[in-house]
Backbone atoms as SQL, in Angstrom:
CREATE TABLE atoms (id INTEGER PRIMARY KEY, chain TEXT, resi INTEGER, resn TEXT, atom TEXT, x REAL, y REAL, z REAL);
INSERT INTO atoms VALUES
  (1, 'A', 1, 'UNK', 'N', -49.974, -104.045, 66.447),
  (2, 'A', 1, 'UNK', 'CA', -48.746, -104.615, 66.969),
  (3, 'A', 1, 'UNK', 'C', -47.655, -103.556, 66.939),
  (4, 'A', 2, 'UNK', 'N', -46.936, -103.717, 68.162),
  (5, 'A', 2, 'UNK', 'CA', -45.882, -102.418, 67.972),
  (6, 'A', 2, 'UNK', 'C', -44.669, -102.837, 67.052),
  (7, 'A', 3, 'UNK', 'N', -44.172, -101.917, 66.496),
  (8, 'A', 3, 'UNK', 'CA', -42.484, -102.205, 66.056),
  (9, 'A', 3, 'UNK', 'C', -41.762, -101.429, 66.545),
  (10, 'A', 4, 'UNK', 'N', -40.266, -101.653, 66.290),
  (11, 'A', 4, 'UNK', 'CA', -38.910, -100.958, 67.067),
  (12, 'A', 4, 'UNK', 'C', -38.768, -99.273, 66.318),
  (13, 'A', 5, 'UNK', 'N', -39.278, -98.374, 66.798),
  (14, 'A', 5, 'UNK', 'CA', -39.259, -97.465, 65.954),
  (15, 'A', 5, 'UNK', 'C', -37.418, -96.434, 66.587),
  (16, 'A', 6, 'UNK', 'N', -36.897, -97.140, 67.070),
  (17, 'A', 6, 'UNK', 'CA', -35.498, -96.747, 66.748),
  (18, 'A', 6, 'UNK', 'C', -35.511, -95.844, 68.720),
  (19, 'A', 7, 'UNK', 'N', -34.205, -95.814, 68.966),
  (20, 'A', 7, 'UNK', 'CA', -34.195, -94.631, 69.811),
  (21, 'A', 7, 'UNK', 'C', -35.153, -94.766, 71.215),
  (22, 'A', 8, 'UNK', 'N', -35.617, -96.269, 71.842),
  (23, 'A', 8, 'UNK', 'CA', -35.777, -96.758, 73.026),
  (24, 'A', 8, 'UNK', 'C', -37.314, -96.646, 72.641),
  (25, 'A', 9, 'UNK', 'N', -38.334, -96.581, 71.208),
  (26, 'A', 9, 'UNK', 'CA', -39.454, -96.013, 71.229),
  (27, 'A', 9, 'UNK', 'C', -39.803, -97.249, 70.690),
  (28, 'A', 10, 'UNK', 'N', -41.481, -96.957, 70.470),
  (29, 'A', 10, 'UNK', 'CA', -41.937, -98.264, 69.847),
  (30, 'A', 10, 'UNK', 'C', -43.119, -97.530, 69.010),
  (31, 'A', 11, 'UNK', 'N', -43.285, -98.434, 68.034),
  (32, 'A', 11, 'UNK', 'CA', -43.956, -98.189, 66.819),
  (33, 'A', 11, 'UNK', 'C', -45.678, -98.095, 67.388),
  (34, 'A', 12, 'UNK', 'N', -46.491, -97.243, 67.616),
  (35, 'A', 12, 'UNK', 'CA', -47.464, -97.789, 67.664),
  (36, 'A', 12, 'UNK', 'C', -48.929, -97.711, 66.894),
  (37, 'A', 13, 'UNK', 'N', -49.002, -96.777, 66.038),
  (38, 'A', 13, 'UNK', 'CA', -49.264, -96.371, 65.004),
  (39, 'A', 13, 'UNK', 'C', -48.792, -95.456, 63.776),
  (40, 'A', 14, 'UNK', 'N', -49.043, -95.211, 63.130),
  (41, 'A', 14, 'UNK', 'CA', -48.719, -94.581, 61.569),
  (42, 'A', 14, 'UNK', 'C', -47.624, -93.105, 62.329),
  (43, 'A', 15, 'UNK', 'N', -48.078, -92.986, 63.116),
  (44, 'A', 15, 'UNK', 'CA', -47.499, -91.551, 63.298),
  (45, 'A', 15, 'UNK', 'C', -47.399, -91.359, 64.863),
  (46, 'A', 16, 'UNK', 'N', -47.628, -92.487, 65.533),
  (47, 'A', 16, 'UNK', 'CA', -46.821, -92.439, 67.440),
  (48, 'A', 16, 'UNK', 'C', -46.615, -93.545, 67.703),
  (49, 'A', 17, 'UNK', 'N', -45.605, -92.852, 68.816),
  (50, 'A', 17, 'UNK', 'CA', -44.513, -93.930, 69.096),
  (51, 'A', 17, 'UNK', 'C', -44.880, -93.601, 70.787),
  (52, 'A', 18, 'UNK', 'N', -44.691, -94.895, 71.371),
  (53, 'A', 18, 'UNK', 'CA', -44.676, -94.937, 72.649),
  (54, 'A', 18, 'UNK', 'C', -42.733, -94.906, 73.328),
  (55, 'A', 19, 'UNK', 'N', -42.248, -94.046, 74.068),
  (56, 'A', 19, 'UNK', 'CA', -41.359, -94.279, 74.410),
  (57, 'A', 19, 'UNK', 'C', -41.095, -94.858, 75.621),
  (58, 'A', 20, 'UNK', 'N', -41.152, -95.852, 76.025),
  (59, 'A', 20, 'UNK', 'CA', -40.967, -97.487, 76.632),
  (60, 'A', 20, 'UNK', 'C', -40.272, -96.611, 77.714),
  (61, 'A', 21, 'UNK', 'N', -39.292, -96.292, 77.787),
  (62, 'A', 21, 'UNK', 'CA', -38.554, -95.883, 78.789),
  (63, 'A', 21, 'UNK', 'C', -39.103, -94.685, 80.323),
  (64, 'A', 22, 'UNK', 'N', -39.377, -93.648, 78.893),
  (65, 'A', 22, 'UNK', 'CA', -40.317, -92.832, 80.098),
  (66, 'A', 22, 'UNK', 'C', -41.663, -93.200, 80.072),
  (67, 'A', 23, 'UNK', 'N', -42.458, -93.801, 79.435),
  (68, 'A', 23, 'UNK', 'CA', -43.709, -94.154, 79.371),
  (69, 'A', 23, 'UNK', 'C', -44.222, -93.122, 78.857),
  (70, 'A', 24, 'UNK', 'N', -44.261, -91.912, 77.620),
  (71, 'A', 24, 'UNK', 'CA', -44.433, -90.951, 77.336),
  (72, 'A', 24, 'UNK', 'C', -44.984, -91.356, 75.987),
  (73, 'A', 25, 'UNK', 'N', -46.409, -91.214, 75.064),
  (74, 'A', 25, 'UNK', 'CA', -46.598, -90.772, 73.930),
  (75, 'A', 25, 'UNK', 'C', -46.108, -89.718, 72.850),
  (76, 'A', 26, 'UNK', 'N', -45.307, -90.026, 71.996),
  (77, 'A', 26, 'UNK', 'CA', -44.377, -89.185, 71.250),
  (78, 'A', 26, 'UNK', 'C', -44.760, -89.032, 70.189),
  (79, 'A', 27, 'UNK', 'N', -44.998, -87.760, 68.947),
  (80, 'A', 27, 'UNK', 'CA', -45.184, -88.054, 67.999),
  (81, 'A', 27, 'UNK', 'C', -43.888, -88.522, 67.202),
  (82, 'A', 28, 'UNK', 'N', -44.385, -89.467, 66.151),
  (83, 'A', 28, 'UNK', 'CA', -42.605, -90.282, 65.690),
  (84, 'A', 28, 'UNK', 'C', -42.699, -88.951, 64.525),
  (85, 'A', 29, 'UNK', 'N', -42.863, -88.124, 64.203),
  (86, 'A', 29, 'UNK', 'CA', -42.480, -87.412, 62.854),
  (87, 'A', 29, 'UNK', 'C', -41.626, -85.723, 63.172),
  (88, 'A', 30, 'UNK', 'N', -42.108, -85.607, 64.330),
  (89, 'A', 30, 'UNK', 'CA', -41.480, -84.292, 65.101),
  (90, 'A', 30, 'UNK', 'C', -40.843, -84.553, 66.116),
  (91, 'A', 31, 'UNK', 'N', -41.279, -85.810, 67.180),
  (92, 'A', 31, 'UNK', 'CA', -40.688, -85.962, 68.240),
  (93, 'A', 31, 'UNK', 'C', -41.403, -85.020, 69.742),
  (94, 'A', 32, 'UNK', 'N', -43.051, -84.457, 69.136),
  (95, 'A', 32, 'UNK', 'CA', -43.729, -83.694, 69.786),
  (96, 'A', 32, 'UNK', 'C', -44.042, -84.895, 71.004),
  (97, 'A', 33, 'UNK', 'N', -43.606, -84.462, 72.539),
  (98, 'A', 33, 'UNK', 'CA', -44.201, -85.546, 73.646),
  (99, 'A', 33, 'UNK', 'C', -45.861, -84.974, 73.738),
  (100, 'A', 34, 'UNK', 'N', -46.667, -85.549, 73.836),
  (101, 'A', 34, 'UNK', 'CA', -48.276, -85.809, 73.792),
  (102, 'A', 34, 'UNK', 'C', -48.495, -86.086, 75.105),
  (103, 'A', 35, 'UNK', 'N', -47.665, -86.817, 76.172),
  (104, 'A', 35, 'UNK', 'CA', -48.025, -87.132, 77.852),
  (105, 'A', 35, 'UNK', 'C', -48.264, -88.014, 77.903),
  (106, 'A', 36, 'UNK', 'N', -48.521, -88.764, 79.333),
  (107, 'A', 36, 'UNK', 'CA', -48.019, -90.103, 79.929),
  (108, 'A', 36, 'UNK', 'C', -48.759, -90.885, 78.979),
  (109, 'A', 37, 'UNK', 'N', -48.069, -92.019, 78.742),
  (110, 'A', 37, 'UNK', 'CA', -48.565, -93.452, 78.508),
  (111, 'A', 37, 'UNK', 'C', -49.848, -93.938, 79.088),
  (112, 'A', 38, 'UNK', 'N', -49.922, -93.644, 80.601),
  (113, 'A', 38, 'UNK', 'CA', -50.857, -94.131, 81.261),
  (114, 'A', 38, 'UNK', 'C', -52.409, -93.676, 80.935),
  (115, 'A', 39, 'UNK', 'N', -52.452, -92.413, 79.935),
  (116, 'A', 39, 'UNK', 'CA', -53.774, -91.782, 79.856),
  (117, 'A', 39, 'UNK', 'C', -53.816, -91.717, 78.457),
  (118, 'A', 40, 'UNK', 'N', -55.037, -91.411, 77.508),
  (119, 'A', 40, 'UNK', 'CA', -55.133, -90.700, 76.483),
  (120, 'A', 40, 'UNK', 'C', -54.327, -90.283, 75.908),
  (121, 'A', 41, 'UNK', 'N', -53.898, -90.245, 74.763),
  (122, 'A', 41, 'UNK', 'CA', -52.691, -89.574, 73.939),
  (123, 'A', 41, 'UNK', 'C', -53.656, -88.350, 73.282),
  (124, 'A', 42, 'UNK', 'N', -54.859, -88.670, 73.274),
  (125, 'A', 42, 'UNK', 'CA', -55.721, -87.207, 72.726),
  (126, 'A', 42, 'UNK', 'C', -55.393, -86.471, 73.492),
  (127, 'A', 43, 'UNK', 'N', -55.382, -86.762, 75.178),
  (128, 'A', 43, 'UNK', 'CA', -55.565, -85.110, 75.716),
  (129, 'A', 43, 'UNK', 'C', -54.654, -84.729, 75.311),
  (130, 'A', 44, 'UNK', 'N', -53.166, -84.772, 74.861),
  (131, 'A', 44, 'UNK', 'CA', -51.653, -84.353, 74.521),
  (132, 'A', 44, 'UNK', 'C', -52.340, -83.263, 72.809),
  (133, 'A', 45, 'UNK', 'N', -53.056, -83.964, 72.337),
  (134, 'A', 45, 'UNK', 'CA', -53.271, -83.271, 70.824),
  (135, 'A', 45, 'UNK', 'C', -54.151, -81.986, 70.610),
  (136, 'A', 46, 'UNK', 'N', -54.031, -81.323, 69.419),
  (137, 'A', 46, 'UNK', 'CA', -54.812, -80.297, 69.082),
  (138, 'A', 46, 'UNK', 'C', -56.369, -81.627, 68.694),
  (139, 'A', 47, 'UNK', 'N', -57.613, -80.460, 68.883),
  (140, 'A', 47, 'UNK', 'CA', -58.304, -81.343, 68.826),
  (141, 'A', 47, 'UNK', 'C', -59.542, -80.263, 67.407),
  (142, 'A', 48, 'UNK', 'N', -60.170, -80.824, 66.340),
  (143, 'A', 48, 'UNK', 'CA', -60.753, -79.945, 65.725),
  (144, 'A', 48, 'UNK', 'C', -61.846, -80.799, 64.853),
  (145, 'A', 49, 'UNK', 'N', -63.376, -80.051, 65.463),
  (146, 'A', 49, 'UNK', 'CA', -64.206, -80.617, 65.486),
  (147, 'A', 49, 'UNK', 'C', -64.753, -80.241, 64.032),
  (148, 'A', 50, 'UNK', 'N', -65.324, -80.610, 63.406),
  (149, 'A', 50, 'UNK', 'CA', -65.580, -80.768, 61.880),
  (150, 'A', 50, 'UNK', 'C', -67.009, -81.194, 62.043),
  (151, 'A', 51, 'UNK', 'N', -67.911, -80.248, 60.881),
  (152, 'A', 51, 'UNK', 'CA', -69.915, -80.605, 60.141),
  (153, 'A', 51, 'UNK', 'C', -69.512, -81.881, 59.442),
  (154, 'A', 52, 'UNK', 'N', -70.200, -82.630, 59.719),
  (155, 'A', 52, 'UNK', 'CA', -70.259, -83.727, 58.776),
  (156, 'A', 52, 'UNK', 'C', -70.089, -83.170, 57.472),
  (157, 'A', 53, 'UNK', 'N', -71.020, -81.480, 57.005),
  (158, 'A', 53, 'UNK', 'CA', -71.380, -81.659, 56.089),
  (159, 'A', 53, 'UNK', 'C', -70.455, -80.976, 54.789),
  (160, 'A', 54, 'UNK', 'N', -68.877, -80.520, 55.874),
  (161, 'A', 54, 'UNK', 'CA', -68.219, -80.482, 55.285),
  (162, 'A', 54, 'UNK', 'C', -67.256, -81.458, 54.365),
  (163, 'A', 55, 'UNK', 'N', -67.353, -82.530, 55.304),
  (164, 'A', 55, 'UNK', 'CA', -66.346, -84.218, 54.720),
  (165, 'A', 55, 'UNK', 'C', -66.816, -84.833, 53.392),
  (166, 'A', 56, 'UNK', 'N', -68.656, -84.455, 53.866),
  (167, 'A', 56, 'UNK', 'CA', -69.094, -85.622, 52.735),
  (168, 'A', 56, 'UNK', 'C', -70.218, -84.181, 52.040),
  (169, 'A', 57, 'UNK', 'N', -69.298, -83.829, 50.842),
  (170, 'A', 57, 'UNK', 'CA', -70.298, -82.922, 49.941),
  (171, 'A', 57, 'UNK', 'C', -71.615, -83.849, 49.625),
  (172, 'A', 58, 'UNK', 'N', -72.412, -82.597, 49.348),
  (173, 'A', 58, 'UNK', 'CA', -73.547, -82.824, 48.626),
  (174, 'A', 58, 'UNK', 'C', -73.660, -83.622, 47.489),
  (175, 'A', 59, 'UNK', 'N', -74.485, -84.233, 46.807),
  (176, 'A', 59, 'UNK', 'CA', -74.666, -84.903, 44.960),
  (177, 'A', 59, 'UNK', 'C', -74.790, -83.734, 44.612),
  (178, 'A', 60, 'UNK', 'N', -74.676, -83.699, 43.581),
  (179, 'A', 60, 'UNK', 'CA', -74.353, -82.573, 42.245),
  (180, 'A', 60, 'UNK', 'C', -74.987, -83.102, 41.314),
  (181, 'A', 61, 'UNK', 'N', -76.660, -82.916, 40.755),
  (182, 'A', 61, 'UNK', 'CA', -77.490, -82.132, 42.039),
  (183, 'A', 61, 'UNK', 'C', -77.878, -82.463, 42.970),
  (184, 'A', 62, 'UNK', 'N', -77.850, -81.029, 44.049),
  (185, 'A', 62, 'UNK', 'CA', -78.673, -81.443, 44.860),
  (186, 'A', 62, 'UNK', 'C', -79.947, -83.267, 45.307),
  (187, 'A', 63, 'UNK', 'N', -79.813, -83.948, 46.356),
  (188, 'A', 63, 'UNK', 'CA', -80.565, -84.388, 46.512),
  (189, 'A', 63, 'UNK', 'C', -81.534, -84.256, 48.012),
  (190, 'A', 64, 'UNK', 'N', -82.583, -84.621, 48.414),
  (191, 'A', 64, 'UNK', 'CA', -82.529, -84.830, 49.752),
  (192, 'A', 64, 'UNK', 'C', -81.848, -85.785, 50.866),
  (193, 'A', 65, 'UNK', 'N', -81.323, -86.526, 50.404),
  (194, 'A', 65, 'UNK', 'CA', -80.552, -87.390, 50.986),
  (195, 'A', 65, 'UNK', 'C', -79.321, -87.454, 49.917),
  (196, 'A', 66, 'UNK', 'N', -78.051, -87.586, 51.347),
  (197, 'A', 66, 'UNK', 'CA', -76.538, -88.048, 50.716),
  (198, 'A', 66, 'UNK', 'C', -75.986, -88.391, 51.923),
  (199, 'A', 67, 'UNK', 'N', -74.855, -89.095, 51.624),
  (200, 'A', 67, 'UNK', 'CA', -73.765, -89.750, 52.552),
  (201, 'A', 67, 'UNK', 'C', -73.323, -88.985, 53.525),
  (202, 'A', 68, 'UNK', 'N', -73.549, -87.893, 54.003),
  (203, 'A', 68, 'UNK', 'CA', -73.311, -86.945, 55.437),
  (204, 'A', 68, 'UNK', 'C', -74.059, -87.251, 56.353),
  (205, 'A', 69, 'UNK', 'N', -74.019, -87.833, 57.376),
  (206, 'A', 69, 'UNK', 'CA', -74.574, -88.338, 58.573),
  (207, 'A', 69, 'UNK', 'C', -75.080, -86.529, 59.089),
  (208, 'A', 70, 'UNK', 'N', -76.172, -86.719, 59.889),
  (209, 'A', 70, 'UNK', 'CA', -77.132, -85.473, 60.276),
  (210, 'A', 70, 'UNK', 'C', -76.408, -84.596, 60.991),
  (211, 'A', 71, 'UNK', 'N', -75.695, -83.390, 61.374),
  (212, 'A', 71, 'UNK', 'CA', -75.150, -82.870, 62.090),
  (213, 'A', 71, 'UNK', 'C', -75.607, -83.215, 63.857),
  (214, 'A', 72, 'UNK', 'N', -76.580, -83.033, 63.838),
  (215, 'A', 72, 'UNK', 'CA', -77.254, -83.292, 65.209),
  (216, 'A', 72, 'UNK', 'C', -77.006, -84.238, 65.788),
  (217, 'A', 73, 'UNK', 'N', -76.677, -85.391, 65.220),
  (218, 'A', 73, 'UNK', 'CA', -76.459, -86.996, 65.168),
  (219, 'A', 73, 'UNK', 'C', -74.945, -87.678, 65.343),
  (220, 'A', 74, 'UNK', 'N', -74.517, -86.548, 64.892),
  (221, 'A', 74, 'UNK', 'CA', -73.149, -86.940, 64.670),
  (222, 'A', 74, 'UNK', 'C', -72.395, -85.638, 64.413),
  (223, 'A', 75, 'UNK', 'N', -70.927, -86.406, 65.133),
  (224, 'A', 75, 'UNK', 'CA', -69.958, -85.218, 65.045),
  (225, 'A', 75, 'UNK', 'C', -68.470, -85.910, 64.009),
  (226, 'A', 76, 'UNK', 'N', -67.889, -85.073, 63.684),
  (227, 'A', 76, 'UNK', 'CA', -66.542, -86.016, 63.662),
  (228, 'A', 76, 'UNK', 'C', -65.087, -85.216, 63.827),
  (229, 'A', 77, 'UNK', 'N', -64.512, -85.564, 64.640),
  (230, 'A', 77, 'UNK', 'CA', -63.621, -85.322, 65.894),
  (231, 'A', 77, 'UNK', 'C', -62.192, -85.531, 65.148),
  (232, 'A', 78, 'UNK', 'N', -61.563, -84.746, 64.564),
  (233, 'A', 78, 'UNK', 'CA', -60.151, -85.025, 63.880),
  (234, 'A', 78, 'UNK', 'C', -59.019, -84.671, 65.410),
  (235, 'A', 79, 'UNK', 'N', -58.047, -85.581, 65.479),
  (236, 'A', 79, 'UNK', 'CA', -56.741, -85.378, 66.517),
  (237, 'A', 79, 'UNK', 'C', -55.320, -85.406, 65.502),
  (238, 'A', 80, 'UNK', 'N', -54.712, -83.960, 66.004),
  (239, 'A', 80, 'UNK', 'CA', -53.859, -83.840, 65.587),
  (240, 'A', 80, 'UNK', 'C', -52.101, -83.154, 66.523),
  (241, 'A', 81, 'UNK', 'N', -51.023, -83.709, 66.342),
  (242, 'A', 81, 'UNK', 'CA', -49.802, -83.153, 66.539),
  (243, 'A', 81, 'UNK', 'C', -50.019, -81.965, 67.060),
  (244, 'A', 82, 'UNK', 'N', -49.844, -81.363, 67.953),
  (245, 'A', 82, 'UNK', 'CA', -49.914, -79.982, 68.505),
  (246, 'A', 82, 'UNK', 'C', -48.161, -79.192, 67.734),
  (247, 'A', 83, 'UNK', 'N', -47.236, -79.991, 67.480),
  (248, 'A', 83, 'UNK', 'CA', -46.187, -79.318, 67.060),
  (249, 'A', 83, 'UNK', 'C', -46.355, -79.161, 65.384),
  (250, 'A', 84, 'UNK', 'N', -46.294, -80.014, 64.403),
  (251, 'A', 84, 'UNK', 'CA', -46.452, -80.794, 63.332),
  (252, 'A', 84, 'UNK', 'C', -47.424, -80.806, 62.189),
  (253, 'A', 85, 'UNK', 'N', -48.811, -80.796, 62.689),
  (254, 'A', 85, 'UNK', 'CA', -50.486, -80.785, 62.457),
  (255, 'A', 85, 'UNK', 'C', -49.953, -82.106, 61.657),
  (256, 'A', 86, 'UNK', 'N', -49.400, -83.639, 62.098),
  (257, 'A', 86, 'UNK', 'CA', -49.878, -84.900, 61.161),
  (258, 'A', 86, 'UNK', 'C', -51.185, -85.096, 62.066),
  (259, 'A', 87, 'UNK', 'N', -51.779, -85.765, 61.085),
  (260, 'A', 87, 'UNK', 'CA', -53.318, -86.455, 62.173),
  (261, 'A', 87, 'UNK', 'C', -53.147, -87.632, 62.398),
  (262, 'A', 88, 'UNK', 'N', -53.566, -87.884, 63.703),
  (263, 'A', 88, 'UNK', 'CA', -53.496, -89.058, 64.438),
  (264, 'A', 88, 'UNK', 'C', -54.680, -89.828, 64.269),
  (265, 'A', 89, 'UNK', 'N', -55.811, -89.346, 64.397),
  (266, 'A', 89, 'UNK', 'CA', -57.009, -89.911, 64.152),
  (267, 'A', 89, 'UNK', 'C', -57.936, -89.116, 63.808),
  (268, 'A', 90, 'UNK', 'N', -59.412, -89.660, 63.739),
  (269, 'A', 90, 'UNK', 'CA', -60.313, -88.917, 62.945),
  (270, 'A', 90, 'UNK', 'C', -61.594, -90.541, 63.872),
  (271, 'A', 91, 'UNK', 'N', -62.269, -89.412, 64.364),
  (272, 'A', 91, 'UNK', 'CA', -63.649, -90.207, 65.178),
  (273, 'A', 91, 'UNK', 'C', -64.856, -89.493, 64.720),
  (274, 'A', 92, 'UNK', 'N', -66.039, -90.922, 64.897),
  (275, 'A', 92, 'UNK', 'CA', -67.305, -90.119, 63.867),
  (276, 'A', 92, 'UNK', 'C', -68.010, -90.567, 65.576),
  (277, 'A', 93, 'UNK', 'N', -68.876, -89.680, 66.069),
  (278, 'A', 93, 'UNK', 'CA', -69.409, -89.891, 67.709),
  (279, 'A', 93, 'UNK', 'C', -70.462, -88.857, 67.740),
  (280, 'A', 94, 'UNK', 'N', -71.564, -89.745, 68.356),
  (281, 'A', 94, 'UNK', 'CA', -72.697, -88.874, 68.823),
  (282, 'A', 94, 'UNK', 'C', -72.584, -87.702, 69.486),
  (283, 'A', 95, 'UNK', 'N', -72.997, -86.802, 69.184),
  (284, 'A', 95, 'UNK', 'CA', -72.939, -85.308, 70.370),
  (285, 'A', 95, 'UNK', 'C', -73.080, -85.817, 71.304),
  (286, 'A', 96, 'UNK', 'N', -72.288, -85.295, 72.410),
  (287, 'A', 96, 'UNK', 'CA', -72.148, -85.803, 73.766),
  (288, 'A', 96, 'UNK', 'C', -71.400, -86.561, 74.244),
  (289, 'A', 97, 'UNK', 'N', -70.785, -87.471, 73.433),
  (290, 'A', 97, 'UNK', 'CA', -70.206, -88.599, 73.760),
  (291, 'A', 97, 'UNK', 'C', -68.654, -88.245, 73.597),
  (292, 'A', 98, 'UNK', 'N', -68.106, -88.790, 74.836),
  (293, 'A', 98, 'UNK', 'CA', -66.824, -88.425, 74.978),
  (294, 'A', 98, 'UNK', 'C', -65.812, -89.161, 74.135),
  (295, 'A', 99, 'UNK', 'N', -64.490, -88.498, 74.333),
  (296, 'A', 99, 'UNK', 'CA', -63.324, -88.836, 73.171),
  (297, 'A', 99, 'UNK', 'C', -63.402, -89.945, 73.713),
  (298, 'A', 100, 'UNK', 'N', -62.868, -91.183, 72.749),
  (299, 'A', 100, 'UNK', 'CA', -62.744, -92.244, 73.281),
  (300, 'A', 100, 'UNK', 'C', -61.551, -92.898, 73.501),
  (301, 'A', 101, 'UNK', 'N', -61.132, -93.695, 74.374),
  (302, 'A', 101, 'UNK', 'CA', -59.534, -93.839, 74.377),
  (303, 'A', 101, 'UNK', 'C', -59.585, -95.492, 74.036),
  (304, 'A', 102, 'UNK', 'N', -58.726, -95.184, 73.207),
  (305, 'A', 102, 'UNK', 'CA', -58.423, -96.525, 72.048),
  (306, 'A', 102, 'UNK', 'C', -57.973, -97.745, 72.270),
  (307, 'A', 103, 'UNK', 'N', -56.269, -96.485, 72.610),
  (308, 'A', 103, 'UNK', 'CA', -55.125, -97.465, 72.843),
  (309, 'A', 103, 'UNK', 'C', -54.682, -97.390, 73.862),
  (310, 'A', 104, 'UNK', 'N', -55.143, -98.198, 74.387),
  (311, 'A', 104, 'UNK', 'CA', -54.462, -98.846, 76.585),
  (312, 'A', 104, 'UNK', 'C', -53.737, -99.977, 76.571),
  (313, 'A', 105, 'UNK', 'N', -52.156, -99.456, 76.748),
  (314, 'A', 105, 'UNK', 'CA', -50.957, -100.926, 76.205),
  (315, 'A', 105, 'UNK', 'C', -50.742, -101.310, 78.048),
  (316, 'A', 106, 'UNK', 'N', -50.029, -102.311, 77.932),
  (317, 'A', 106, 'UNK', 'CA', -49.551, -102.726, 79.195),
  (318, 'A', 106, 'UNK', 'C', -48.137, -102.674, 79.321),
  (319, 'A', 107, 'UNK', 'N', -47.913, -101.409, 79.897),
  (320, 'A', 107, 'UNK', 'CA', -46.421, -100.894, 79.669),
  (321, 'A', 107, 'UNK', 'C', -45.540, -101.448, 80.515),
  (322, 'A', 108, 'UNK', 'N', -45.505, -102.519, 81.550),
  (323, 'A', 108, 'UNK', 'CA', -45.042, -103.159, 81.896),
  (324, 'A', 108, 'UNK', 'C', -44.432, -104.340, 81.111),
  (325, 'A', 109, 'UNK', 'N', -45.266, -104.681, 79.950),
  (326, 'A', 109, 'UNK', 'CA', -44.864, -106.230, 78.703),
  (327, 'A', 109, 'UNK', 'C', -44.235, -105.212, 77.931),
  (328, 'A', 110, 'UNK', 'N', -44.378, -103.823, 77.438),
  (329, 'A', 110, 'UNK', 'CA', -44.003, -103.122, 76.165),
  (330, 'A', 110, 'UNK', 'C', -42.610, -102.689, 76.070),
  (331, 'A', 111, 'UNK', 'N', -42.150, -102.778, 78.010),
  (332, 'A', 111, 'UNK', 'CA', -40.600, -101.849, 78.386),
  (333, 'A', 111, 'UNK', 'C', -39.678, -102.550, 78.305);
């Protein structure tokens, strides 16, 4: 749900704001514009792809199996502020499979 995040914008997660007026994705902590409303707010972000098998260490000791999904199998996709570096999100997605777009508001009810 959005809130009034001050300044013609709207709250729409932890760290962007949609600005209602121009229809522009903003980050709310820098004020970095990310690009139209109408598309992806990822394509606007730095994007940095991460090994599973860095997130989720190994058991100590060693086992053959632990909580890191297979590299091959899986990727996981951190989006971040191109001005700022806050992170916006963090996606766990099969190789191959494209960014996914989340949040599609109806900026016509939002303005």
């Amino acid at each position: 749900m959005a809130t009034d995040s001050g300044a013609g914008r709207r709250r729409i997660t932890e760290a962007l704001d949609l600005d209602a007026a121009s229809r522009r994705w903003v980050c709310n902590r820098c004020g970095h514009d990310l690009g139209p409303a109408e598309r992806n707010y990822k394509e606007g972000c730095l994007v940095h792809e991460r090994d599973p098998r860095e997130i989720h260490v190994p058991f100590d000791p060693p086992t053959e199996f632990g909580f890191s999904p297979h590299p091959e199998w899986c990727r996981i996709v951190e989006f971040y502020c191109p001005s700022c570096a806050v992170m916006f999100d963090v996606e766990y997605l099969p190789p191959g499979h494209p960014i996914t777009h989340d949040i599609e508001l109806d900026l016509d009810a939002v303005g």
